[in-house]
N, C-alpha and C positions, 0 to 999 in steps of 0.2 A: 434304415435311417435316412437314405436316400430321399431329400425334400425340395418340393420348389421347384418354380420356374427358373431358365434359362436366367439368368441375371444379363439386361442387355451389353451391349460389345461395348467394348470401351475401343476407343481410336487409337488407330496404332502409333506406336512412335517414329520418326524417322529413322530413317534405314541406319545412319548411323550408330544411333541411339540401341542398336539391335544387335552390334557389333560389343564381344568385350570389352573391359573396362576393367584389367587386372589389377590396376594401383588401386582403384577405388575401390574393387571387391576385396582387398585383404583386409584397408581402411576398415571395412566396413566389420568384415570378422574380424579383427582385431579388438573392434569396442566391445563383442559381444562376449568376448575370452574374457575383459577387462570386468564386465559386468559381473561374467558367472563367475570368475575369483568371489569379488566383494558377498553374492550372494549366498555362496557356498563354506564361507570361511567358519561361522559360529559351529555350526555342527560338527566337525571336527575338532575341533578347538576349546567345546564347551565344558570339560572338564575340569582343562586348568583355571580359565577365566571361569567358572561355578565357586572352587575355590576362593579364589583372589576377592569375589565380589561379595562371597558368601551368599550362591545362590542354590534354590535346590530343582529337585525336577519339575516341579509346578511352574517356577519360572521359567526353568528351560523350553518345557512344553507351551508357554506363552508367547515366548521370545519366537517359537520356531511356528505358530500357529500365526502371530502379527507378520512375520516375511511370507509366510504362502498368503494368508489373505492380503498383503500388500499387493504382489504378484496378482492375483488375480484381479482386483480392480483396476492396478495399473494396465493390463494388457487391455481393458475394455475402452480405459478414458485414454490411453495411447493410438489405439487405433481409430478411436473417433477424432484425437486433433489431426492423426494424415493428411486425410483430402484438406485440412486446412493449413497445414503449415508445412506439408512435406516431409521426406521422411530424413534428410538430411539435419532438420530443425531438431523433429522429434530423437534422435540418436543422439544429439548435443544436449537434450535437457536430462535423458536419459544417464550419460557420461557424467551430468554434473549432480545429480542424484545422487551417483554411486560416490564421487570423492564424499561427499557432505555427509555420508550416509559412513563412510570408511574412517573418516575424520573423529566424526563423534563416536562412533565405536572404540577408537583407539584411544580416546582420552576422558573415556565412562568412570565416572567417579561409584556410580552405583545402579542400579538397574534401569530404572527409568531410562537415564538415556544412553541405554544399551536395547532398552526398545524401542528407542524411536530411532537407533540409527539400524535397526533390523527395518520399520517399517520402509524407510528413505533406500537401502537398499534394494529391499523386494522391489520399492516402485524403479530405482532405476533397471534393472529386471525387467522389469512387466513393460515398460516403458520401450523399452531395449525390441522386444520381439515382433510385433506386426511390422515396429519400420524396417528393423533390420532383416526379415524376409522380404520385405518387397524392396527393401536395395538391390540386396544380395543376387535374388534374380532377377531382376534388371539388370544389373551393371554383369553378371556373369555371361547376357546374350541369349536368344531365342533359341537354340538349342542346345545350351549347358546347364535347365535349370536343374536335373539329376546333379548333377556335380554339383552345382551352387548347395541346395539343403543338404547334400552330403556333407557340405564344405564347412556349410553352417553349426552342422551338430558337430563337426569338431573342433568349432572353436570354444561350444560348449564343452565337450568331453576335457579341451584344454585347460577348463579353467578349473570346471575339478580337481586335475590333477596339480594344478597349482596350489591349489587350495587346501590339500593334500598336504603337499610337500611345506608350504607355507605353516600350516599346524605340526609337521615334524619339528620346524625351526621354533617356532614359539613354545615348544617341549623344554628349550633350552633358553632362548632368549626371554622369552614373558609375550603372553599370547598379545601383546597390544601391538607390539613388532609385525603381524602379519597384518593386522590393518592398515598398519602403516603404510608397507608395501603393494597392500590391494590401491591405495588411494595412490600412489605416485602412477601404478598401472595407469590408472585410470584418469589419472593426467595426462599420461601422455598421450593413451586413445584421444579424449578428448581434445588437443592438440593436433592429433593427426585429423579430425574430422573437417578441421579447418580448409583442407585439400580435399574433402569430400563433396563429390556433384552427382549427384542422381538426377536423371533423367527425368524432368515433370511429368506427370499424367492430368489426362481431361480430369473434369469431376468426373465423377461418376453419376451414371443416367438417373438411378434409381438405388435405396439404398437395401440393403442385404437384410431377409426378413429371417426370422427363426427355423423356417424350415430349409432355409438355405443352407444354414451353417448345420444344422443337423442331418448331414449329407456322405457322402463317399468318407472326405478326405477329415471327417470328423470318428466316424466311425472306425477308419483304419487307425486315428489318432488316440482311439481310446482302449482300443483291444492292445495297445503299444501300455497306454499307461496302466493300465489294470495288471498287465503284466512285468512293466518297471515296479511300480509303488504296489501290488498285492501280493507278488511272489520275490522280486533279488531284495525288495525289502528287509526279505526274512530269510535270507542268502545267510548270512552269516548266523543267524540263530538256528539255525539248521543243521548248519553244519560242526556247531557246537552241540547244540542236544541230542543230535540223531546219529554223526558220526565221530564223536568224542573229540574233536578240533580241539586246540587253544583258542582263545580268543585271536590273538595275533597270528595265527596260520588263518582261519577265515577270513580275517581284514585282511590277509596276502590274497586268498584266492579270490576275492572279492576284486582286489587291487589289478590282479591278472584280467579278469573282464571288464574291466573300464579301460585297461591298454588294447586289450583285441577289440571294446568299441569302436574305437577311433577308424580302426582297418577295415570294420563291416560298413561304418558309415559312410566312408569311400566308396565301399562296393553296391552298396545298396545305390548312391547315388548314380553309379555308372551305371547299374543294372535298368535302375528308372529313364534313363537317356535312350538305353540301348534297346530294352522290352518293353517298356513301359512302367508306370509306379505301379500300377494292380497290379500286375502279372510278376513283378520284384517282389510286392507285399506276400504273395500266395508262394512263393516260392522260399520267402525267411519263414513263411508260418509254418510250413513244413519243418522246416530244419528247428525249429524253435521244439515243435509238437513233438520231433523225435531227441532232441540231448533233454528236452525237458520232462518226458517220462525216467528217460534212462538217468537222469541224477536223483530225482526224487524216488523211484523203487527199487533201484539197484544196492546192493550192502557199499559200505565206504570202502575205496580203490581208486588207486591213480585215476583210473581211466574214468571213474564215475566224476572225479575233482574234476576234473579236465573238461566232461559234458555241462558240468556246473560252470564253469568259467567259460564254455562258447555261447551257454544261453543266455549269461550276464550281459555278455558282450553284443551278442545276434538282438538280443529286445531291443537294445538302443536305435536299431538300423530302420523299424518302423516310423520310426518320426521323421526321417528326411522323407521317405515318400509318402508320408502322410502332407507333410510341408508341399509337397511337389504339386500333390492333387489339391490342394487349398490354393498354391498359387496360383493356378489355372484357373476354379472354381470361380475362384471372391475373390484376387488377387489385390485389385484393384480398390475392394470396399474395405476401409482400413477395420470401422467398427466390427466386421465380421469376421476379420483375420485376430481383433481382440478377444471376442468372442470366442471365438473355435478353440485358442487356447486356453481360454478358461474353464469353459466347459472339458477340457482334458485335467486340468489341475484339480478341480472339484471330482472327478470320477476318480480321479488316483485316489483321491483324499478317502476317497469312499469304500474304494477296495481296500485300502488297508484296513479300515479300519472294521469291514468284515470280517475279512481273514483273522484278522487278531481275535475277535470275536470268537466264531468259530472255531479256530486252533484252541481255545481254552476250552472249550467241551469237547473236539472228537478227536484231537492233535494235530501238528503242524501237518506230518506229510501228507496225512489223508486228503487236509485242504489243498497242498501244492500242488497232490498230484492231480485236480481238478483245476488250479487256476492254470497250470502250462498246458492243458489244451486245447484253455478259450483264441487261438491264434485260429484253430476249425474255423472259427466263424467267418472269417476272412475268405472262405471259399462259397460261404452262400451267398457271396457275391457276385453276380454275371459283369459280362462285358460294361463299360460305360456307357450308362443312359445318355438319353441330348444334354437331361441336367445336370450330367456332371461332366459331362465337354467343354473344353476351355472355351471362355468367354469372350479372353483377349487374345490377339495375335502376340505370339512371343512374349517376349520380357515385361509387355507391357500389364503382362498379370502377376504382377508383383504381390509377394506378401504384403 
């Protein structure tokens, strides 16, 4: 998938500018925690508020079909305002997305505008990502960008788990309660952006063609998502029908891989610093290809729960070095850093809805135990071409 020329050098920043910038990098993952609350909130939570609203799954599946395609237009028209407004600008319009978006959710008299506060979400979301990669690694410094998308997916993994915890409390309070609290969040991110300075960059020479983004760190970024959204998808239905779970034991061990995410996406980050993102990425696809045979054909047993919950957690880790290799790549061209995620959101979109496919004519394991070893593919990849050699010195190849 490797495409395209060189994308020329963008100018470096001063030396300074090259230097961390710790206040501004939490600032910045902070907004991103704040977003992935608001984004994350309906689908856990959709139950009680289906109830309340008298809705059923047609709308559910509506409600959740407007936030991903919100998401994905937004990451494209977000990283096309970048080069024009910065990404300090674009992270504040993104912040106030998510309150407006949090607001009208939590005072939805009926469905309608319980969809339009999913679409205003997604967008602040989608909004939310090209700038807030190319903050992130900028203000993290020319050799921290490992750690920066590390940094980054955990402020995602964060808000999950807020959002999480936010639908345990709305069990009890009334689901309108966790909107509420997604939008104060996301007050005071937006608040804190006020203290936000990113580093400016040149325009950019030339802007990022299709075969660009259909490249290295696109490709690592999707063999990531085929394996989030085509296989932990079906984490919990799995482990209901094949190894007799409760429903609420699977939402635990499901729950246990989104807390060991957080710890691979550390390590993955540090790995990418220290060996590089390829050579990090082929070494999770390894550990992915081995707990993920061994839960999907092994009979149910601690020890197979257990390879189910590191592979939950291990998938997540491909997206900071996918992030790392993009920010090098395109960093700098915002349209392409919108692009590159979209194009992963639409391929998730896609494997699910395979695999669901599929598992109703030949069953679930047969298919999983085919999608956990498309990580393989990650090794038919050689060293980095010219074309996927960073373009910009340092931080200055920002998401």
């Amino acid at each position: 998938m490797a495409g395209g020329q060189p994308l020329p050098t963008q100018a470096s920043p001063p030396e300074a500018e090259e230097r961390p910038q710790w206040g501004g990098f939490v600032l910045a993952c902070s907004a991103y925690l704040a977003a992935s609350v608001g984004e994350s909130l309906l689908s856990p939570i959709f139950p009680t508020t289906a109830k309340d609203l008298g809705l059923d799954l047609t709308l559910g599946g509506t409600a959740f079909g407007l936030l991903t395609g919100s998401i994905a237009v937004a990451n494209i028209v977000g990283g096309r305002l970048l080069p024009r407004l910065g990404a300090t600008r674009v992270i504040r319009i993104a912040g106030l997305l998510t309150v407006v978006g949090a607001l009208l959710a939590a005072t939805a008299p009926s469905f309608p505008q319980l969809a339009a506060a999913q679409v205003l979400l997604g967008a602040g979301s989608g909004f939310y990502f090209p700038a807030g990669i190319q903050a992130v690694g900028m203000l993290a410094g020319s050799r921290r960008k490992g750690f920066a998308m590390g940094m980054f997916g955990v402020a995602f993994s964060g808000g999950l788990t807020i959002a999480a915890v936010l639908a345990a409390l709305g069990a009890d309070h009334g689901w309108r309660v966790p909107f509420v609290v997604s939008a104060v969040l996301s007050v005071a991110a937006l608040v804190g952006t006020l203290w936000l300075r990113t580093p400016p960059l040149a325009p950019p020479a030339a802007r990022a063609r299709i075969g660009d983004v259909l490249g290295l760190p696109t490709f690592v970024g999707t063999v990531g998502s085929v394996c989030q959204y085509g296989t932990v998808s079906f984490l919990t239905t799995f482990a209901v029908d094949e190894w007799g779970m409760t429903v609420a034991a699977a939402a635990a061990l499901l729950a246990v891989g989104r807390v060991l995410s957080i710890l691979a996406k550390v390590l993955s980050g540090a790995g990418a610093d220290r060996t590089g993102p390829l050579t990090s990425a082929k070494r999770t696809a390894a550990l992915l290809v081995a707990t993920g045979l061994g839960w999907t054909l092994l009979p149910a047993s601690i020890p197979t729960y257990a390879l189910a919950a590191v592979f939950a957690g291990t998938v997540s880790s491909l997206f900071p070095l996918a992030n790392v290799l993009a920010f090098e790549r395109f960093g700098a061209q915002g349209g392409a850093l919108g692009l590159y995620r979209s194009v992963q959101i639409g391929l998730g979109a896609l494997a699910t809805f395979l695999v669901g496919v599929a598992a109703d004519v030949v069953g679930l394991r047969p298919v999983l135990a085919v999608t956990v070893v498309l990580p393989l593919l990650l090794f038919t990849v050689g060293r980095q071409t010219p074309s996927e050699e960073p373009t910009v010195r340092g931080s200055a190849a920002a998401s």
